[in-house]
C-alpha positions in Angstrom: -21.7 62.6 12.3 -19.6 62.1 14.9 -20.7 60.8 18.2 -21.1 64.1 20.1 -23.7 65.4 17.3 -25.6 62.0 17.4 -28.1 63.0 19.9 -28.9 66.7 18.5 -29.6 65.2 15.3 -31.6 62.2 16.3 -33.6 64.3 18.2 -34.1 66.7 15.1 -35.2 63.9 13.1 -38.3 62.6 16.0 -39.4 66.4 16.0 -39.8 66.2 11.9 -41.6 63.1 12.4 -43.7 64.2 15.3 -44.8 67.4 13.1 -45.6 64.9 10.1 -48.2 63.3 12.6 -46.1 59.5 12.3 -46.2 58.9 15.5 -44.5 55.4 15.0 -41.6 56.4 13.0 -40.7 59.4 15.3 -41.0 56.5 18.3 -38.6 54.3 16.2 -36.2 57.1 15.4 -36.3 58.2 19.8 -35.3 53.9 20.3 -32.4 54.7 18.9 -29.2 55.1 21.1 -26.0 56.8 20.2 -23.2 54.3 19.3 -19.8 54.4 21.1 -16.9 55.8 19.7 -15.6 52.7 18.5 -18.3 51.6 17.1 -18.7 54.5 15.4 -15.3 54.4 13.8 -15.5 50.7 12.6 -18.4 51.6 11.2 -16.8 54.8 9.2 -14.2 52.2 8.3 -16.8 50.4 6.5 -18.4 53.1 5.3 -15.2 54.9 3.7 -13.1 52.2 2.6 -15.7 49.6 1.0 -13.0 47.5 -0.5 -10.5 46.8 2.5 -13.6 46.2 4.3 -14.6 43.7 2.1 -11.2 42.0 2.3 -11.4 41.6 6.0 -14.7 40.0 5.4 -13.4 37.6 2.5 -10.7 36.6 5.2 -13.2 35.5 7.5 -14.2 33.2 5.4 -11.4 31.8 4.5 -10.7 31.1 8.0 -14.3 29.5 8.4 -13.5 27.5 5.7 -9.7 26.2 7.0 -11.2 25.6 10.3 -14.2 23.4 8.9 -11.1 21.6 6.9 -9.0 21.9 10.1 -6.2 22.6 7.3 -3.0 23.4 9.9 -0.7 25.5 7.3 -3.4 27.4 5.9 -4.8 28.2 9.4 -1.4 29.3 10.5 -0.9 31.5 7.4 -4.5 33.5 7.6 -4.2 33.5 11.2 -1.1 35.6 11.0 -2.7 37.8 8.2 -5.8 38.4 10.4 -3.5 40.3 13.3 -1.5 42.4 10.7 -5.0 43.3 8.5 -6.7 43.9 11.8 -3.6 46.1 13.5 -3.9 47.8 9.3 -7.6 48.8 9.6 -8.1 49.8 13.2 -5.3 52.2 12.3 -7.1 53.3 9.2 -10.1 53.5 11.2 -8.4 55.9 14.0 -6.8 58.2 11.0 -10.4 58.7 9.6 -12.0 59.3 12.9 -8.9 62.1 13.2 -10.4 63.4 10.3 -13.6 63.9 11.4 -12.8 65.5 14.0 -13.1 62.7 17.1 -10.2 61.5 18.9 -9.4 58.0 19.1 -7.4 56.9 22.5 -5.5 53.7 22.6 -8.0 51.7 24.5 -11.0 52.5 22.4 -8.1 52.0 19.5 -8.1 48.0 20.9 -12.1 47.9 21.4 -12.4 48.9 17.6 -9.8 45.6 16.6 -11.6 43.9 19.0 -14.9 44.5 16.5 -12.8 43.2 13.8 -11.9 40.4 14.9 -15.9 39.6 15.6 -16.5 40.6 12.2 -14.2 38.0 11.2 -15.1 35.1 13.6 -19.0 35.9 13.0 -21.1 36.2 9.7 -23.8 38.0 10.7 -21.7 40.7 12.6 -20.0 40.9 9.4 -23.3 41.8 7.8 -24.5 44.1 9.9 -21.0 46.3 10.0 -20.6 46.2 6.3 -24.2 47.5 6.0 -23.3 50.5 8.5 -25.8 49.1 10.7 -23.8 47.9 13.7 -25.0 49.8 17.1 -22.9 48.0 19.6 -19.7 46.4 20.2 -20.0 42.8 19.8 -19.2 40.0 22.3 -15.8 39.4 22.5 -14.9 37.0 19.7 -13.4 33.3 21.6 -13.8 31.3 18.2 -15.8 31.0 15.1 -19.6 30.7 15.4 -21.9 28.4 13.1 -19.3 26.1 12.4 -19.4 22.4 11.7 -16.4 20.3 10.8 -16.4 19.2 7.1 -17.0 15.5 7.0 -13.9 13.4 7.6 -12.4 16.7 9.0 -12.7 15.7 12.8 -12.8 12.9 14.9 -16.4 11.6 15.6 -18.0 12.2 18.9 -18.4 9.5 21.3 -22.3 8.4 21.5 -23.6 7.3 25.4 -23.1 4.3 26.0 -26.6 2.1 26.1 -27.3 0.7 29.3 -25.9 -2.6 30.3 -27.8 -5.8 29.7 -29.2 -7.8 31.9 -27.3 -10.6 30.8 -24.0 -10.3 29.5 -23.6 -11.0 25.5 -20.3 -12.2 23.9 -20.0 -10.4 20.6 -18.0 -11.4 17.8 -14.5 -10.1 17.1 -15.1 -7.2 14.2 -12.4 -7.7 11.8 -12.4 -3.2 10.7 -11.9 -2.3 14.4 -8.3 -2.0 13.5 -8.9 0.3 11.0 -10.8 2.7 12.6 -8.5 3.0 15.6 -6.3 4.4 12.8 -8.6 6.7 11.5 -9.4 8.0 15.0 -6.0 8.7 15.5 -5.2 10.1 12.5 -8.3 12.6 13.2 -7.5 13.7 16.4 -3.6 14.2 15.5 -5.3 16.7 12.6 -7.1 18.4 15.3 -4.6 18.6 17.3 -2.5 20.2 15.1 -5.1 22.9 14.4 -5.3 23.8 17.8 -1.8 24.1 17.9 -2.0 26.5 14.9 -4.2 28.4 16.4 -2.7 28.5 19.4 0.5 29.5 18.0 -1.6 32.4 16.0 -2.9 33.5 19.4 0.5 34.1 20.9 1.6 36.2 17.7 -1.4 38.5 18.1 -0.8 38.7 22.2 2.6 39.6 21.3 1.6 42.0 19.0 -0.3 43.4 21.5 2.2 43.7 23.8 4.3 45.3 21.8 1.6 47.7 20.7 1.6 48.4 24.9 5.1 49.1 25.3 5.3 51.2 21.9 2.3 53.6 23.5 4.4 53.2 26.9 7.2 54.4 25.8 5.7 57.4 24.0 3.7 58.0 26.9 7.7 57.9 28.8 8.6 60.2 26.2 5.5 62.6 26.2 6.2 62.8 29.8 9.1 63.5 29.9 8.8 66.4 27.3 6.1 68.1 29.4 8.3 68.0 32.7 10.6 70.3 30.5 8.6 72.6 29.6 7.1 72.9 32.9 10.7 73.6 34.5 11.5 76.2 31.4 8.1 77.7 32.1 8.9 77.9 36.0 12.1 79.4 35.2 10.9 82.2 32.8 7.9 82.9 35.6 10.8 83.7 38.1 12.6 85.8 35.4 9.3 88.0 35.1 8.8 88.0 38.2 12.1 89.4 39.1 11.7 92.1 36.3 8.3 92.8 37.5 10.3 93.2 41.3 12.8 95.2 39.7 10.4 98.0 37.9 8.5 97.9 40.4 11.5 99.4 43.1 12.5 101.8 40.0 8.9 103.0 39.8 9.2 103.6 43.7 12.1 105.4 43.8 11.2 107.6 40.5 8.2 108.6 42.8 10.0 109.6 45.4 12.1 111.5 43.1 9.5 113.1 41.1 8.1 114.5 44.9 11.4 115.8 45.9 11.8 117.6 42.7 8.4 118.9 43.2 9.3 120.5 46.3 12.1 122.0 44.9 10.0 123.3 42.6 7.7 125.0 45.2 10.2 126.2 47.1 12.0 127.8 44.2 8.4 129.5 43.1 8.1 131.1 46.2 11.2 132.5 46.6 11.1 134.2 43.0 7.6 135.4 44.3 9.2 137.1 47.4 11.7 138.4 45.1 9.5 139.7 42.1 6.7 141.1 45.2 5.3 144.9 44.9 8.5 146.1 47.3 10.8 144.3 44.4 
């Protein structure tokens, strides 16, 4: 059902279970609050096309899995695939809610890819849209959630430092301190380089966006333009009827007056030929 009908039916549904004497269920059905358009037509999406919406889920977790291994190329290469699959299925989503019957305007066309991209950054958003049972648009998604860095994958966190001694101690020299300088580096360049990758991802997708902006400007520009035509065509044909309208109007006048002259005429004809046809005739 489309949104518009949501509230009609649910509160079909509460009277059937009012009359069936479940008072609970007909409570739990009324709790129930009518989803926005664009979560209404991310959920169609997963509804109608099952398979691509596994595939955006299968992607997430590819993602998860690059980001736990803070692998730079293969974060760079799903990252771009995540924009174009996203920009793919909110399109989808927008043709099916066409078919349905609900329009679909460019902002709530962004809200629904901003679902999807919270369906792929969190699991159990994920789960709830492919099970139909999403109700509300999720938090915008800033980064993957439940994550934890595979080990080896990222550079160890600094523990506090323990409060100073009393008395200073002189420790040894340790001979692998060297060595794990190195690997420290060599952790945070990795890390580095992922948030560059993702970084660079995150421009692609803003300029993709923007380019989405100044494609529906331009229509916009166009549409515009289009009715500002048809508005001075449509002004001109008013003042063409209206002149005609002017016009038969004066003709009908003067064919009045005409008709009345000719009337009189006609009177004053009558009673002449009465005069002439009288008893003395």
């Amino acid at each position: 059902l489309r949104p518009a009908e949501f509230t009609a039916a649910r509160d079909e549904y509460v009277a059937k279970a009012r009359k069936a004497g479940d008072r609970e269920l007909a409570a739990a059905i009324s709790a129930l609050r009518k989803p926005t358009v664009a979560v209404w037509a991310a959920g169609l999406l997963a509804r109608r096309r099952p398979k691509e919406a596994q595939s955006l889920v299968q992607l997430g977790e590819a993602l998860r899995t690059a980001h736990r291994t803070l692998d730079a190329g293969q974060l760079r290469r799903l990252s771009h695939d995540q924009h174009v699959v996203i920009q793919e299925l909110a399109r989808t989503a927008r043709a099916l809610a066409v078919e349905a019957g609900q329009a679909v305007s460019e902002p709530v066309l962004h809200e629904v890819e901003q679902i999807l991209h919270a369906v792929l950054a969190d699991p159990g958003v994920a789960a709830q849209w492919m099970a139909g049972r999403l109700v509300k648009a999720p938090d915008a998604a800033l980064g993957f959630t439940g994550l934890e860095p595979a080990p080896g994958a990222a550079p160890p966190r600094r523990a506090a430092r323990p409060a100073a001694p009393a008395k200073e101690q002189v420790r040894p020299p340790d001979p692998d301190a060297g060595g794990r300088v190195v690997q420290v580096r060599r952790e945070r360049a990795r890390a580095a380089r992922a948030e560059a990758a993702e970084a660079e991802a995150e421009a692609e997708r803003l300029e993709a966006a923007r380019a989405a902006a100044q494609e529906a400007a331009d229509r916009a520009g166009t549409d515009a333009a289009a009715a500002e035509e048809e508005v001075r065509v449509a002004g001109e044909r008013l003042e063409t009827v209206r002149a005609a309208g002017a016009d038969a109007a004066a003709r009908l006048k003067e064919a009045g007056r005409a008709a009345a002259k000719a009337r009189a005429r006609a009177e004053t004809a009558a009673r002449k030929a009465g005069k002439l046809t009288g008893p003395e005739g």
